[in-house]
N, C-alpha and C positions, 0 to 999 in steps of 0.2 A: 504494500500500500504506500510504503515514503514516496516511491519512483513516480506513483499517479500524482501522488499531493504534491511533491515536487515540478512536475509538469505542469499542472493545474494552477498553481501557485505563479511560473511563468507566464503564463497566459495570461493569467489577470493580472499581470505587473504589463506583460506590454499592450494588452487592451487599456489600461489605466493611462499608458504615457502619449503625449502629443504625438510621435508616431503611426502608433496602433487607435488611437483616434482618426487620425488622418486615413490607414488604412480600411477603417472601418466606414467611414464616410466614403469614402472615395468608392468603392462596392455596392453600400447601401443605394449609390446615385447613378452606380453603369446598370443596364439595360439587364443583365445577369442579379445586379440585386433586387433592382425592382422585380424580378421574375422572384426569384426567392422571396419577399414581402409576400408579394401575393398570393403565392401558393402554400404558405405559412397561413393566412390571414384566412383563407379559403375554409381551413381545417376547424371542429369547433374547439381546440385549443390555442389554437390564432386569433380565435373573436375572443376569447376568454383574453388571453395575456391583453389582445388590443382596450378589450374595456378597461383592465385592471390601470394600463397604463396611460388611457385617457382619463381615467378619475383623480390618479397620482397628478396629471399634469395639471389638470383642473386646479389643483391647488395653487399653482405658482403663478396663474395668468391674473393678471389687473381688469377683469369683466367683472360686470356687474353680478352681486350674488343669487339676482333672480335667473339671470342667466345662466348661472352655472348649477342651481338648482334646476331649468327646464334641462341640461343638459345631464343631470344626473340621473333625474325621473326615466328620459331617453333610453340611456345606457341600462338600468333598470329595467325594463320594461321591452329592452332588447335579446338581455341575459334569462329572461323568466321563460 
């Protein structure tokens, strides 16, 4: 188990650094990551992660709270 948690542990050290951001992004935006998005997002573990991490983000945007209450109810109401 060290040799995983050691790999593992690299991985999110260079996923964490301006780099592996950069590489991450730069994926997420070629024509290949968009395909993986959405064939991810298709899955109903894809709509699951996607609400989880539209609610998270919900939190940090400067809109109004009714707002972001109609878009919770949404989310809600798409997950039932």
């Amino acid at each position: 188990m060290g040799a995983i948690d050691g790999i593992q542990g690299m991985v999110a050290g260079y996923l964490a650094s301006p780099k592996g951001q950069e590489a991450i992004r730069s994926f997420l935006s070629s024509p290949q990551g968009k395909e993986a998005i959405d064939s991810y997002l298709s899955t109903p573990g894809g709509q699951q992660m996607a609400r989880l991490l539209l609610l998270r983000a919900l939190d940090g945007l400067s809109i109004p709270d009714e707002v972001k209450a109609m878009i919770r109810d949404a989310l809600a109401e798409a997950g039932a």
